[in-house]
C-alpha positions in Angstrom: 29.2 23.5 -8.3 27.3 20.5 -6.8 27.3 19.6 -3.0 29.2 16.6 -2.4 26.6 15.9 0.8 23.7 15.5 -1.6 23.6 12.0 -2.6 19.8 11.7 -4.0 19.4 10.6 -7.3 17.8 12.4 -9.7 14.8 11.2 -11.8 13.1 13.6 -14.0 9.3 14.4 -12.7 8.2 13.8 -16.1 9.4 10.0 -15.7 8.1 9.9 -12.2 4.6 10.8 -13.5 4.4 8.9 -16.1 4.8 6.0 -13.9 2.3 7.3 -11.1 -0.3 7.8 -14.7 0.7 4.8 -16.5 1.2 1.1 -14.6 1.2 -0.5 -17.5 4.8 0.7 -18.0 5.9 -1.3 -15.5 5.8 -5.0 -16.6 7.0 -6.4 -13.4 4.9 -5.9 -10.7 1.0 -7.2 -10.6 -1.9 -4.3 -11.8 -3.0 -2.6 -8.8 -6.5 -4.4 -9.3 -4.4 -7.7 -8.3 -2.6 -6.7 -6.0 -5.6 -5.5 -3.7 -6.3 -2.5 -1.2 -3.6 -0.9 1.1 -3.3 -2.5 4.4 -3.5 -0.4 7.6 0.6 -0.8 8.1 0.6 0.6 4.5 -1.0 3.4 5.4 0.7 3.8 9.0 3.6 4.1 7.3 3.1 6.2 4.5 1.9 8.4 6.7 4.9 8.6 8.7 7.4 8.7 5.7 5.4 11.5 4.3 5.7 13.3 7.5 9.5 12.6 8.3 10.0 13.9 4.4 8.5 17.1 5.5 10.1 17.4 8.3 13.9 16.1 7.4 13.7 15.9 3.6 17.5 15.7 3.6 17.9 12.6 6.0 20.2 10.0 4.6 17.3 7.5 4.3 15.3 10.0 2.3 15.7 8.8 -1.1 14.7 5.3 0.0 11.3 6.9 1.5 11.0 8.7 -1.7 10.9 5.2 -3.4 9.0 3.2 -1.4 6.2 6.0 -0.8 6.1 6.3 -5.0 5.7 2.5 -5.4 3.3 2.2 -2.8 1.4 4.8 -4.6 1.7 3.5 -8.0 0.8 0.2 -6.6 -2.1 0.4 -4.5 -5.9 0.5 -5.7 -7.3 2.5 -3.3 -5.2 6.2 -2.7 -5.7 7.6 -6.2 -3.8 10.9 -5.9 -4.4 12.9 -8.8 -1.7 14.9 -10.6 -1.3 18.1 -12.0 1.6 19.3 -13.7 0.3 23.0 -14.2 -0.3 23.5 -10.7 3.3 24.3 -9.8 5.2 24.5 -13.1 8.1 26.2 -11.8 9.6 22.8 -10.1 9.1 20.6 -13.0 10.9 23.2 -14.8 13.7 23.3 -12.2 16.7 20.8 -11.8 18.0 23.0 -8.7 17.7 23.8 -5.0 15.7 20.8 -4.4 13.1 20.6 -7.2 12.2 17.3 -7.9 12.1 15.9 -4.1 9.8 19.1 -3.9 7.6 18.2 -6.5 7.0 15.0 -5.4 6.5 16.0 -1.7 3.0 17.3 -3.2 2.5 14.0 -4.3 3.3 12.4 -0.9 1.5 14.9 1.4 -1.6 14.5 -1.0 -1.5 11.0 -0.7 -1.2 11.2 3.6 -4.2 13.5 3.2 -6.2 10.5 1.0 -5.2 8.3 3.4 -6.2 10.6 6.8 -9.3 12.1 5.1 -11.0 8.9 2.6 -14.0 11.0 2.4 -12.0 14.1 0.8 -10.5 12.1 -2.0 -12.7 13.3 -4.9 -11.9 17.0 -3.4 -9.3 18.0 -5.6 -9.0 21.1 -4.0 -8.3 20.3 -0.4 -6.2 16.9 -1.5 -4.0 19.6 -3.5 -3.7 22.2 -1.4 -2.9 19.4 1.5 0.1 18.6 -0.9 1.3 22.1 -1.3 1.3 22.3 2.2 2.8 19.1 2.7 5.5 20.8 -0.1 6.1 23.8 1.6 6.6 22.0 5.1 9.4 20.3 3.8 11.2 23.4 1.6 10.9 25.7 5.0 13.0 22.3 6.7 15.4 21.9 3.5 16.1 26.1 4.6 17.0 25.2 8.2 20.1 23.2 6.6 20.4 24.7 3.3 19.6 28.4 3.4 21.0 29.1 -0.3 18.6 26.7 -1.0 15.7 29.5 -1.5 12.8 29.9 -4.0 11.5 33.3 -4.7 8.5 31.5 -6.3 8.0 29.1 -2.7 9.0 32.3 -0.7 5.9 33.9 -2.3 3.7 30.6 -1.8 4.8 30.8 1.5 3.7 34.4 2.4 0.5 33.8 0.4 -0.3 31.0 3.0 0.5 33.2 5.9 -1.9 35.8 4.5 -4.4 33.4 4.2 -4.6 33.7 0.4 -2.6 30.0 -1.1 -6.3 28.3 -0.9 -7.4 30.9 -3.8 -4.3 31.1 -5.4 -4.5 26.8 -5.6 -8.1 27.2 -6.6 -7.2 29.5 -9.9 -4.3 27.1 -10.8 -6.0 24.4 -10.1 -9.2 26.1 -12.4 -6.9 27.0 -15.2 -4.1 24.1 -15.4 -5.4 21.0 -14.5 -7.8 19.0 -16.3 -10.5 17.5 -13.4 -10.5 14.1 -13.0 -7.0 13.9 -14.0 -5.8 10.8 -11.6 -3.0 8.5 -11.1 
């Protein structure tokens, strides 16, 4: 039975990455190389969207920071995120508890780390594993309100981090599942 409270539409991640990978789909806005570098207010605020999805992914106003942080990273020249759809197959397998909004929070927290860390953009490793955080920062707050809302597979994520073993875990996944270099 669906929740009458949850009001966020649902795009399958497969569309949503095909967008992030492939601007040439949309035909109405200008290629990233026209429409120039992220501003500093850009960044500012997709900083603090990304962190206010962690933090209260179910706000009301969610879905509209959802859309504005995945145009802005579609659109923008210079926060490449790179993408990865082995890393955490089990949410783009998933239409329940959450999984697309989770799914993309990797994408957002990645691209908050890009913008905090310039330097650290060709690390795949530590731009990932910023995501995943970023992911799991915002499924521990979807708990606080929704507590049926629980992942075995995140649950385990979550104690690997605690044990201080997620950054090896990322590093085989990433090893094994995603093709390097593979940008948006």
């Amino acid at each position: 039975m669906r929740n009458p409270e949850r009001r966020v539409r649902k795009i399958p991640f497969v569309v949503v990455l095909l967008i992030l990978c492939c601007p040439l789909l949309l035909s109405t806005r200008l290629p990233a190389e026209e429409r120039g570098p992220s501003t500093a207010g850009e960044r500012a605020k997709a900083i603090d969207l990304t962190r206010k999805l962690e933090t209260d992914p179910l706000n009301p106003q969610a879905e509209e920071w959802r859309v504005w942080l995945a145009k802005w990273i579609d659109e923008v020249p210079d926060v490449i995120v790179p993408v990865c759809p082995g890393l955490l197959p089990q949410l783009l397998r998933s239409n329940r508890n959450y999984a697309h909004e989770l799914a993309m929070q990797v994408v957002y927290s990645s691209a908050a780390f890009i913008v905090e860390h310039p330097k650290q953009q060709v690390d795949q490793q530590a731009v990932f594993q910023a995501g995943v955080d970023g992911m799991l920062k915002s499924y521990q707050s979807i708990l606080k309100a929704k507590p049926r809302a629980r992942w075995y597979f995140l649950d385990s994520l979550i104690q690997m981090r605690d044990k201080g073993e997620l950054k090896e875990y990322l590093r085989k996944q990433i090893d094994n599942n995603c093709i390097s270099g593979l940008q948006a």
